[in-house]
N, C-alpha and C positions, 0 to 999 in steps of 0.2 A: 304101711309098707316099711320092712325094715331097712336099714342102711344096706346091707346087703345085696337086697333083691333090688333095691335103686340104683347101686353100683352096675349091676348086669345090665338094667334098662338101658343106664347112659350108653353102654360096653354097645352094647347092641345096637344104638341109633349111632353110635360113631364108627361101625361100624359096614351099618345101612348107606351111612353117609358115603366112608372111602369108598364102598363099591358105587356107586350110583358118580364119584368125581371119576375114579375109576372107567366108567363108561362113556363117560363125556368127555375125556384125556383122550378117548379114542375118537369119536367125532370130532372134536376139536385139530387132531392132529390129521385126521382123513382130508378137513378142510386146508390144512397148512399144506399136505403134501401137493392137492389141488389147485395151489394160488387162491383159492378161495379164502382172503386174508380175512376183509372186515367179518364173514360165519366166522371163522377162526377167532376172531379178539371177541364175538358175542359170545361161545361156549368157551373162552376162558374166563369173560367176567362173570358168567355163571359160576363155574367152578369156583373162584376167588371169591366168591359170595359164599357159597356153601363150607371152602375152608375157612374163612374169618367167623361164620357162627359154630364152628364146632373147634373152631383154637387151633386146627391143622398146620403150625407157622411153619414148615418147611415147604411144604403143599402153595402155601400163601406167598413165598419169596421163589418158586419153580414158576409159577403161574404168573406172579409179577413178572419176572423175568421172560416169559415167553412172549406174552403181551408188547412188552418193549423189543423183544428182536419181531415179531412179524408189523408193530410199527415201524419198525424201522424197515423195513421190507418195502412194507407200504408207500413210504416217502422216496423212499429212491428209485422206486417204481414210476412215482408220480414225478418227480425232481428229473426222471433222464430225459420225460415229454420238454422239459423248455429246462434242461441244465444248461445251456450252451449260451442263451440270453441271461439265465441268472450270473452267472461268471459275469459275464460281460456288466452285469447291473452292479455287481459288488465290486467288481475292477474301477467304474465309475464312479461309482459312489463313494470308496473309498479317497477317493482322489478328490471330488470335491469337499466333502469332508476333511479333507488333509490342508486343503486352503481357508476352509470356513467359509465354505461358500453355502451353507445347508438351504439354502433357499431354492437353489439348482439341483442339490441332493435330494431333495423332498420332493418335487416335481418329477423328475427321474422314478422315484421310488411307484409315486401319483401313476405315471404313465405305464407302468409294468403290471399294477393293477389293474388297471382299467381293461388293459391288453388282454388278460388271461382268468382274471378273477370269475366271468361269466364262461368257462371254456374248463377250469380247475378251481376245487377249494382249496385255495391256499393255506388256509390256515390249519387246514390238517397235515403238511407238511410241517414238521418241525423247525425244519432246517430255515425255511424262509418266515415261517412265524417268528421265531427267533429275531430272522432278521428286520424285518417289517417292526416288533415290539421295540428294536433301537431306535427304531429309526421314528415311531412314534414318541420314543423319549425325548430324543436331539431335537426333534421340532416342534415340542413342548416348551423343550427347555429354550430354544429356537426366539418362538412368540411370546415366552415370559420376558424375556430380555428386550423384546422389540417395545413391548409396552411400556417395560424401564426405559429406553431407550427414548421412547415419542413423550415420558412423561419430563424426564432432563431439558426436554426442548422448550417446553412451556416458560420455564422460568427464565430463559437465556432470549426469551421470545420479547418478554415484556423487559428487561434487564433492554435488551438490543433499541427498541420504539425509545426507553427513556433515554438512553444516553444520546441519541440523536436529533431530540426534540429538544436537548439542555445542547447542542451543537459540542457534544464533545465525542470527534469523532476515532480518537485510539482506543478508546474504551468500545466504542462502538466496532471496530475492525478486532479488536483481541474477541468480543462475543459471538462475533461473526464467524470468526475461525474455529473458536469452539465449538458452534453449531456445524459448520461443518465438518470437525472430527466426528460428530457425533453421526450427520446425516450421511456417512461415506459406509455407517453400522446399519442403517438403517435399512431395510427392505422395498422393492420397486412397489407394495402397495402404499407406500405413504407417496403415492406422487404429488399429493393436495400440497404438503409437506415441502416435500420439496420446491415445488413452483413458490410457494411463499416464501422459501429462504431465500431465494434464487430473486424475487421482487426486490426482499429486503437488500440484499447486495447487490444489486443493480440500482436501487435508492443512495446506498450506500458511497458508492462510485461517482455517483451524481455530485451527492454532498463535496465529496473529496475534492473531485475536478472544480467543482466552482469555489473552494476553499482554496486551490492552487491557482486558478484565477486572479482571484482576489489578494492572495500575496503577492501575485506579478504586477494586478496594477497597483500597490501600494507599494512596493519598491519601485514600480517605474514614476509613479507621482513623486515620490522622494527626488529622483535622477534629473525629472521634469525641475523641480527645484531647482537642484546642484547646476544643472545647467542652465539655469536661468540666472543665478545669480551670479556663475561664472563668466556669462556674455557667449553659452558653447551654442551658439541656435541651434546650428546643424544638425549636432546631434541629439536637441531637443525634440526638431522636428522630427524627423528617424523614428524616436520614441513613441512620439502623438502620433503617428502613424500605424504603427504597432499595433497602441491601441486601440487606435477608429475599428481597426477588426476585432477585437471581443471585449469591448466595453458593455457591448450590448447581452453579453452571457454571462453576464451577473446579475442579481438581483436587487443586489443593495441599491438605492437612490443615490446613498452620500458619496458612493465612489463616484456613480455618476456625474454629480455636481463637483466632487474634486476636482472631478477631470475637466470640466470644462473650465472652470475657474483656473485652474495649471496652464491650461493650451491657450485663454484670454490673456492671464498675463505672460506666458513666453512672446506670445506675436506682438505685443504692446511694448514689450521692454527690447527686443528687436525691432521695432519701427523706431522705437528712441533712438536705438543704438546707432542705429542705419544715419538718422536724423541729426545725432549730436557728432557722429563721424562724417559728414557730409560738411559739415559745418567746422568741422576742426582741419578738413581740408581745406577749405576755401581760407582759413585764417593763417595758413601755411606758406597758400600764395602772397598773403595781404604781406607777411613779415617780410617777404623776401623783396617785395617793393618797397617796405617802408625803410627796411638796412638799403635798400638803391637810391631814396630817396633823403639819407640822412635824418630821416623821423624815427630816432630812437627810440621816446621816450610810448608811438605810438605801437613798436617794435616789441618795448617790452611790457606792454599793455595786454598787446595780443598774445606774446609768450606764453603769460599770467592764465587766461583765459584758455588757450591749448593744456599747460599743464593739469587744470582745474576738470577739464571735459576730458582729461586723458585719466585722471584720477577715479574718474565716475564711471567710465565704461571699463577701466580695468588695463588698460593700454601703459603700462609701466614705460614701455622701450620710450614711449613719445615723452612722457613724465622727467625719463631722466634724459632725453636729448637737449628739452624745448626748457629744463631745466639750466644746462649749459650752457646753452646759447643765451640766454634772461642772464648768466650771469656774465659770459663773453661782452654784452650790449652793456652792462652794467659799467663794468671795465674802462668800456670805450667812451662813456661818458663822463664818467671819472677822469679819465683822463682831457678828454675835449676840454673840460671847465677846469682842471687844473691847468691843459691850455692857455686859456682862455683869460683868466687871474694872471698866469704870468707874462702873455703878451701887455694885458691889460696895463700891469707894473713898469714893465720893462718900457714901455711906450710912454709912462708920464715919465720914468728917470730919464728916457733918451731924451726929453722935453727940455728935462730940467740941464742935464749935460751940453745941449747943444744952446742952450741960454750962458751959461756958465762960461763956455765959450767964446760966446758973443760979447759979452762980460770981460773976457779976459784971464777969468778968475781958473787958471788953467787948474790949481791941485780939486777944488770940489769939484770940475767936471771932471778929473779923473776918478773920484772919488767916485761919482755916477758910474760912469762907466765900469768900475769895477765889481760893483755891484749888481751892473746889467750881467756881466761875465758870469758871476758868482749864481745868480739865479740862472743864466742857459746851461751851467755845468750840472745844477740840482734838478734841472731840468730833465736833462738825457740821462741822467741816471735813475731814473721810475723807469 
């Protein structure tokens, strides 16, 4: 066969061909004017098979082109049976979308399916395949992130058990929080998930409270102290009080034993106290008998012994009264015995004077006598 007469062959079958699309442009269209869409998109992918093996590209971009408007026909045929809930489904879902709430969106989406998928093929709508194909992205992209998301926890999980077992509980509260930024991303099927965070923070709170516990009663045993060594019972007792109610909500032993050891010696150094002030009063009465009685020396005996017992319980006021009055007694006996020497004088010179007298020997009894003078003037002048 020459080149020639193979030119006319082709001429001829491409020829064969436009008539025969030609024919089928007319069925195809008989069905379009009919609504008879899906016959219509069948005799055009006909025809569109028949222009791609003979190169017909104008043929091929008419017939694409028809295809896509009696799809489009199609969809919005099917789209007006439930347009009115897809609005409404994209209005929603937009909106939880807009909050990042896709867990709500995806359910929503779940629910509109379920509704209509056995009733309509969805997916031969464009318009909602379209939509339906985001919406399987987002909640792709959704449970990729949720598994990043449970895998962050892991590590924050055992991080949380150690710092609370080594009792350092800021490190433990900073873990805590970041676990739940994390669990607030998280989706309602990790509930396992949660109830365990939710354990660990209610362990958590546990620790804490019996750790502020335990700083109460170790400041109030300190106080327990101060007021035991200040003589404050009152409000030692007050304190032990206090703690008789949540001594027992701790666990440690040793605060335990602090404590009773603090409350033993508050009530024992107050039985003293009560004991050695019992007794400093009774020596209170004793002085004021013994200055009635001229028994100084027993006066400032007892003084001695009040300021000593006023020293001990902490009683200052008595310290410096009973200090006074010891040295007022002091005073007075000082004086007594310088009395006492210058009677004692003055009584052998009157001796001597009134012999001198007797004697005749008038200037030495004067002499006596002026010296009896000279000692009452030195006298009244102390």
């Amino acid at each position: 066969m020459n080149k020639t007469n193979f030119n006319r062959e082709i001429e001829s079958e491409k020829i064969q061909v436009i008539s025969e699309i030609d024919q089928l442009k007319v069925v195809a269209n008989n069905h379009y004017l009919m609504k008879k869409y899906y016959e219509a998109i069948k005799v055009s992918e006909l025809i569109l098979e028949l222009a791609k093996k003979a190169n017909l590209a104008s043929i091929i971009e008419e017939q694409e082109d028809f295809i896509f408007k009696v799809r489009k026909l199609i969809d919005e045929g099917k789209l007006g049976f439930i347009r009115e809930e897809f609005e409404e489904l994209r209005y929603k879902y937009k909106k939880l979308v807009g909050i990042e709430d896709f867990e709500d969106a995806h359910v929503l989406i779940e629910n509109f399916k379920h509704k209509f998928e056995k009733v309509i093929e969805l997916g031969e709508i464009h318009q909602i395949e379209d939509f339906l194909d985001r919406d399987r992205l987002l909640w792709q992209n959704y449970q990729n992130k949720q598994v990043i998301l449970k895998k962050q926890l892991d590590p924050l999980e055992i991080q949380f058990n150690s710092y609370v077992k080594t009792n350092n509980l800021k490190l433990a509260q900073d873990t805590l929080n970041k676990a739940e930024d994390l669990l607030k991303q998280v989706d309602s099927s990790a509930s396992i998930i949660r109830e365990t965070w939710q354990a660990y923070k209610e362990q958590l709170n546990e620790h804490i409270h019996e750790k502020d516990i335990e700083k109460k009663v170790s400041t109030s045993l300190d106080k327990i102290s101060l007021f035991t060594d200040s003589y404050q019972f009152q409000e030692g007792r007050e304190l032990i009080k206090d703690l008789d109610e949540i001594i027992d909500k701790i666990r440690s032993p040793q605060y335990i034993k602090d404590f009773e050891i603090k409350k033993k010696t508050l009530i024992d150094a107050e039985e003293k106290y009560n004991k050695l002030f019992n007794d400093m009063e009774n020596l209170e009465l004793s002085i004021r008998t013994s200055i009635s009685d001229g028994l100084f020396s027993k006066a400032m005996n007892e003084c001695e012994q009040i300021i000593k017992i006023s020293r001990f319980i902490g009683q200052q006021r008595y310290v410096d009264m009973y200090s006074e009055l010891l040295n007022q007694i002091k005073v007075k006996i000082q004086k007594f015995r310088q009395l006492k020497e210058t009677t004692t004088i003055i009584n052998s010179l009157a001796k001597e004077a009134v012999q001198a007298l007797k004697n005749e020997n008038f200037n030495k009894s004067l002499v006596y006598f002026k010296e009896i003078r000279k000692l009452l003037i030195e006298y009244s002048r102390k």
